[in-house]
C-alpha positions in Angstrom: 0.0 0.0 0.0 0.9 3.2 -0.8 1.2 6.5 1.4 -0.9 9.1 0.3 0.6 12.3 1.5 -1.1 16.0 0.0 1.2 18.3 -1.8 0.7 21.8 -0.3 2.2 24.5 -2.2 5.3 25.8 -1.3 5.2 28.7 1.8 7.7 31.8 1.7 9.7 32.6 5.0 8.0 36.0 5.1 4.8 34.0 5.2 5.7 31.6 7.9 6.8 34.3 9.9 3.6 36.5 9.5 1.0 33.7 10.7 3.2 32.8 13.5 3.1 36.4 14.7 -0.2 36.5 14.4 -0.7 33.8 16.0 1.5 34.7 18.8 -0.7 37.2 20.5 -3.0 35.6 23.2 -6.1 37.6 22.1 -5.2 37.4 18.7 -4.8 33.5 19.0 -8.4 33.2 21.3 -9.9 35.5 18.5 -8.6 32.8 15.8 -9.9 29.8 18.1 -13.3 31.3 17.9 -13.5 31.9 14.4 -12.5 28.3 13.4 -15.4 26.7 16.3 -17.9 28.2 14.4 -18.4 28.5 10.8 -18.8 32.1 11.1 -18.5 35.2 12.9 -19.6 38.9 12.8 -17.1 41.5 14.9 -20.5 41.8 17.1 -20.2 38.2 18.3 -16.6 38.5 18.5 -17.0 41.4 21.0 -19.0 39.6 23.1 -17.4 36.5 23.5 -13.9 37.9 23.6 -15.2 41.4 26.2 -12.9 43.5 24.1 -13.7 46.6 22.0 -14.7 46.6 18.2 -11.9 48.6 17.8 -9.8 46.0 19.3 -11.3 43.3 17.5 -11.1 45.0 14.6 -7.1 45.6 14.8 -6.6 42.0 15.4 -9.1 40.9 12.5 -7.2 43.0 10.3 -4.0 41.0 11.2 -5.7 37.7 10.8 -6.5 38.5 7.7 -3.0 39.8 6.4 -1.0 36.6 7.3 -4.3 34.9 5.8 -6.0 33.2 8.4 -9.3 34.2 7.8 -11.5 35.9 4.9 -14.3 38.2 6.1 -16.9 39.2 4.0 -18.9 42.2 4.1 -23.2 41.9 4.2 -25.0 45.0 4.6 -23.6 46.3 8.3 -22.3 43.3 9.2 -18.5 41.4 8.6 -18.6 38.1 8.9 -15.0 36.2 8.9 -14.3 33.0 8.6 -11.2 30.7 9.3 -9.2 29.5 6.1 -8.0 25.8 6.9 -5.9 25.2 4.1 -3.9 28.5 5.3 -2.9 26.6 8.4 -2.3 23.2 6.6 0.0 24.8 4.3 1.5 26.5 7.4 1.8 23.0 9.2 3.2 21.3 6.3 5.9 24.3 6.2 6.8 24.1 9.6 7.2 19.8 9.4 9.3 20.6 6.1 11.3 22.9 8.1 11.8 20.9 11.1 12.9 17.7 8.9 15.9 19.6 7.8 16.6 20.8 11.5 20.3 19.4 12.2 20.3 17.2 15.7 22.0 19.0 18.7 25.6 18.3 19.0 25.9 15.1 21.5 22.2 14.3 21.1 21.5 10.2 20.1 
């Protein structure tokens, strides 16, 4: 039997580094949790599950959207955003790509 492993495209350092900063802030990262529970989420809901300010969650949606996480949409006065999973599988697959060329530690077995 075969393995079947998916070919994700390939993903630029600049990339990699922007999702993991974005991801490296704790509201930013709890804002990014709750967009990928549901299917979608308007900045209203995000307010009040997160008890920050729009403005706040605005700041941070805008970031989550520049390294690509999620897409938002605009209908009528509302943004909705969603996640974009194949964002964070090509970021996975980047990182597991990067790690396989990581050198052992000198004296490690």
């Amino acid at each position: 039997m075969k393995n079947f492993q998916l070919d994700y495209p390939a993903m630029d350092t600049k990339k990699i580094e922007r999702i993991s900063k974005a991801l490296a802030d704790q509201t930013r990262l709890r804002i990014f949790e709750a967009i990928s529970a549901r299917r979608d989420l308007t900045c209203g809901e995000l307010v009040t599950l997160r008890g920050v300010t729009p403005a706040t969650i605005s700041h941070h949606l805008k970031i989550l959207m520049d390294a690509e996480l999620i897409e938002c949409r605009k209908d009528g006065q509302f943004v909705h955003s969603r996640a974009v999973p194949e964002t964070i599988a090509n970021y996975s697959a980047a990182l597991k790509k990067i790690a396989g060329r990581a050198k052992p530690a000198r004296g490690s077995k």
